[in-house]
C-alpha positions as CSV (number, residue, x, y, z in Angstrom):
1,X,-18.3,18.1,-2.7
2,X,-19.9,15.8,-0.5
3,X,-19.8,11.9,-0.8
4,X,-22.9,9.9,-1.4
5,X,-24.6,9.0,1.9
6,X,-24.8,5.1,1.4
7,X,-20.9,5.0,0.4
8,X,-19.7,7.3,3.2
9,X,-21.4,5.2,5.4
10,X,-19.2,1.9,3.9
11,X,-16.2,3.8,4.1
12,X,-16.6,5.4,7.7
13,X,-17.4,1.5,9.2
14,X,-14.5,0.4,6.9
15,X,-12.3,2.5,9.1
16,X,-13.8,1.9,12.5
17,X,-13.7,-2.1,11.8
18,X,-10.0,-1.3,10.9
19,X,-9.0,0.7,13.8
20,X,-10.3,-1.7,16.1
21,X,-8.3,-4.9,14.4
22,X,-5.0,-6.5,15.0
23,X,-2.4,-4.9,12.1
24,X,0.8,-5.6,11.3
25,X,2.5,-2.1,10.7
26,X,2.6,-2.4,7.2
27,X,-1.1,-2.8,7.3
28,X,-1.9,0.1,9.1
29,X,0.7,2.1,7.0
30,X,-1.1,0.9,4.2
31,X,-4.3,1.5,5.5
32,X,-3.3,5.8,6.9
33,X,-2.2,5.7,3.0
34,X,-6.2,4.6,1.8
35,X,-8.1,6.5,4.6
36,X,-5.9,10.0,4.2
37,X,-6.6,9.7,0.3
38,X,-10.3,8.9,1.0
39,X,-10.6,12.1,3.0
40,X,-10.1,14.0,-0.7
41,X,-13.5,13.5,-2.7
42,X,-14.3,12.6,-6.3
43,X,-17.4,12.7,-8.4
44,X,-19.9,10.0,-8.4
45,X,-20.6,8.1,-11.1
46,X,-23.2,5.3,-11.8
47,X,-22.1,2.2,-12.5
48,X,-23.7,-1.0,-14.3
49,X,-24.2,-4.5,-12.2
50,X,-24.3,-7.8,-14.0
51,X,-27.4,-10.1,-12.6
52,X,-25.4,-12.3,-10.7
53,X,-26.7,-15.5,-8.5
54,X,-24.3,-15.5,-6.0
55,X,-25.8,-12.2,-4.9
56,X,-28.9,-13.9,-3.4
57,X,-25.8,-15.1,-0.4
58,X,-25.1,-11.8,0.7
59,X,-27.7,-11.4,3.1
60,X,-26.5,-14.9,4.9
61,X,-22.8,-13.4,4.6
62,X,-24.0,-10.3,6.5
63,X,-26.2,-12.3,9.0
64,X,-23.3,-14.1,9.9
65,X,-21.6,-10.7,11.3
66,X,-24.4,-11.2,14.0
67,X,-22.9,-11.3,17.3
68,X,-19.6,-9.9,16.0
69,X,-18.2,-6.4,16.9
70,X,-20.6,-3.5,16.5
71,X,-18.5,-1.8,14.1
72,X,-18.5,-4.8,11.8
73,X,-22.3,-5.8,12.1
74,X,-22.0,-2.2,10.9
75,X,-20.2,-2.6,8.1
76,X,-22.3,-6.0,7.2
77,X,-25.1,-3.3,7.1
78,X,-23.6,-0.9,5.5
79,X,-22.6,-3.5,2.7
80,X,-26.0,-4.3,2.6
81,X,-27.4,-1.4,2.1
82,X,-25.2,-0.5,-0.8
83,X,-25.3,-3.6,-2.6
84,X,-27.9,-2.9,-5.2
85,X,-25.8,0.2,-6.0
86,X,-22.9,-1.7,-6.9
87,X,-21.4,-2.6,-10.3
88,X,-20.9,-6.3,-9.5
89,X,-19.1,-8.7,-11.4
90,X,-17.0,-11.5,-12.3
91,X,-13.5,-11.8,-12.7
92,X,-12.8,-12.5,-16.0
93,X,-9.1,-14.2,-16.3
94,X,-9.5,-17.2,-13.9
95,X,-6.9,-19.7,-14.2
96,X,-6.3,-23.4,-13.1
97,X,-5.9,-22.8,-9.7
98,X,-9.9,-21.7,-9.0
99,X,-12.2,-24.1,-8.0
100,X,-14.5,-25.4,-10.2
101,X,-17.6,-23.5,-10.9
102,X,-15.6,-20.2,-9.7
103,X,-17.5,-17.9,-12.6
104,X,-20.7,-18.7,-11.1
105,X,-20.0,-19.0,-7.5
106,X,-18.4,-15.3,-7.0
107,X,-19.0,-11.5,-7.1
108,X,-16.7,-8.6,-7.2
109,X,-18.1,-4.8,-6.9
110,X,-15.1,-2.1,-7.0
111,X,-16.5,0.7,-4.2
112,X,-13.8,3.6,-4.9
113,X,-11.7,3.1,-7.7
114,X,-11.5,1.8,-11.6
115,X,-15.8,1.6,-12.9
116,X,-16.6,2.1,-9.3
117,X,-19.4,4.7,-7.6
118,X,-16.4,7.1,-6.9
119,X,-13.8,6.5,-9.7
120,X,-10.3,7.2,-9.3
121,X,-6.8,5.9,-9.6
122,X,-5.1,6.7,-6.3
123,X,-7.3,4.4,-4.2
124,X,-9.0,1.3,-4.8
125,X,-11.7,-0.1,-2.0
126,X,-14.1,-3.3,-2.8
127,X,-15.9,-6.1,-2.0
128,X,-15.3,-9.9,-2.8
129,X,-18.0,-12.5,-2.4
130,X,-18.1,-16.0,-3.2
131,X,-20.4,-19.0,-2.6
132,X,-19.2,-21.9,0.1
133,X,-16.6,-23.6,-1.0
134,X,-15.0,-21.8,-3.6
135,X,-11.1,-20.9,-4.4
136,X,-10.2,-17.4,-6.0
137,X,-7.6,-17.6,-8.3
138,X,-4.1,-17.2,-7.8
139,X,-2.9,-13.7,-8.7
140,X,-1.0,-10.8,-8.1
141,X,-0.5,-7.3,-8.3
142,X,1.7,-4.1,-8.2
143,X,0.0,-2.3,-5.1
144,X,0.0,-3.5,-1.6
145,X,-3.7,-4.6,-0.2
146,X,-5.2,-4.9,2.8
147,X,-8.5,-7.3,3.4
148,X,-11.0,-7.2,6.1
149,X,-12.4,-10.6,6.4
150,X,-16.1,-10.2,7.1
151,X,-16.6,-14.1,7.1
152,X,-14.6,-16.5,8.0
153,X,-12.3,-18.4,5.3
154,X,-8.4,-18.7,4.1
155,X,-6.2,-17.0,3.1
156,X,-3.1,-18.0,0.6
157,X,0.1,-16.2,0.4
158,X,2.8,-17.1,-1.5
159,X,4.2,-20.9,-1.0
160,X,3.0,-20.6,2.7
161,X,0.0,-23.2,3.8
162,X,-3.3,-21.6,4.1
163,X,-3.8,-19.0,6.7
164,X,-7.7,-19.2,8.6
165,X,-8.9,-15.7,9.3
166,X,-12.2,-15.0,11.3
167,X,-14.8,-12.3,10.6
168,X,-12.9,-8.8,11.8
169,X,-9.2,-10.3,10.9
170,X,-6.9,-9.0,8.7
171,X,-4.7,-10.4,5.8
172,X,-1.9,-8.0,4.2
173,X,-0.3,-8.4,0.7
174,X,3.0,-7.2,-0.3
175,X,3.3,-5.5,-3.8
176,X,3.5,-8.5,-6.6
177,X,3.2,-11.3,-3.8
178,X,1.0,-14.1,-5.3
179,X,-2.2,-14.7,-2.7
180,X,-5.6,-16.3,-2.8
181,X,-8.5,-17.1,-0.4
182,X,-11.4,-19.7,-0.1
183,X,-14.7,-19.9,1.3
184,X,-15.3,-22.7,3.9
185,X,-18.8,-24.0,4.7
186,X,-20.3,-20.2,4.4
187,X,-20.5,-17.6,2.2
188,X,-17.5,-15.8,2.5
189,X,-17.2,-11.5,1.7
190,X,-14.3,-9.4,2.4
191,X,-13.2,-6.0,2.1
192,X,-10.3,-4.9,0.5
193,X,-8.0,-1.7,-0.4
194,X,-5.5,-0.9,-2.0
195,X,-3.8,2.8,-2.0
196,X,-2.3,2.9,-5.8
């Protein structure tokens, strides 16, 4: 069984932009934990995309990776590519800590995983894109996570301040460890995965 070309091509960027970041060791433990599991391949399946209008920023959000790394202008491409494949969509429990506006101004699309174009339970890889200036929600959630930041933004953890993290950054999440991220004055998309 082979994997579709345009989602192999996501997922082999995904791990160059990784190798070539700065981990913490729990990261990359986390991250030899998504990539071995990755190597084993399910069936595709098609998935449905709501028409969402914070899809027409993607394009900026990739442009942006312009003069970044290859392997993450790469990736921006890859993303690209992909995109109309994708099963975007909103999160649907939002909570008081998003900003307001938040249904409107974000996208989710689950690559690998739960309603995703390869769906499965061991391993869950996606995308999160939201419009300037917007705050995800405060959550949590059993598995550990590990986010490639693909435009630059915050990142929340815990009762710490906000962490800034740069296009090709990383930002790790202990299991059950309440996080969140914002946008600054660009669209802001990152990667995430999550070995379950």
């Amino acid at each position: 069984m082979t994997r579709g070309q345009g989602l192999q091509r996501v997922v082999t960027a995904a791990e160059q932009a990784f190798a070539e970041a700065d981990l913490s060791d729990a990261a990359r433990a986390a991250l030899t934990k998504v990539f071995d599991r990755l190597k084993t391949i399910h069936p595709a399946a098609d998935v449905m995309a709501e028409d969402l209008p914070v899809l027409s920023l993607l394009p900026q959000a990739v442009a942006n990776l312009n003069g970044q790394a290859p392997s993450l202008q790469s990736l921006g491409e890859a993303v690209q590519d992909l995109a109309p494949a994708l099963g975007w969509s909103t999160r649907k429990s939002v909570g008081p800590t998003a900003s307001a506006g938040f249904a409107q101004a974000h996208a989710n699309a689950v690559l690998i995983g739960p309603n995703g174009l390869e769906p499965r339970e061991d391993v869950w890889v996606g995308l999160s894109l939201m419009a300037p200036h917007t705050r995800y929600p405060d959550h949590d959630h059993a598995p550990e996570e590990v986010y490639l930041v693909l435009s630059d933004g915050a990142f929340l953890q815990g009762d710490a301040d906000w962490l800034p993290r740069a296009a090709g950054q990383t930002v790790y999440n202990t299991p059950w460890s309440r996080h969140a991220m914002r946008a600054g004055d660009q669209p802001f998309l990152a990667l995430w995965c999550l070995p379950v």
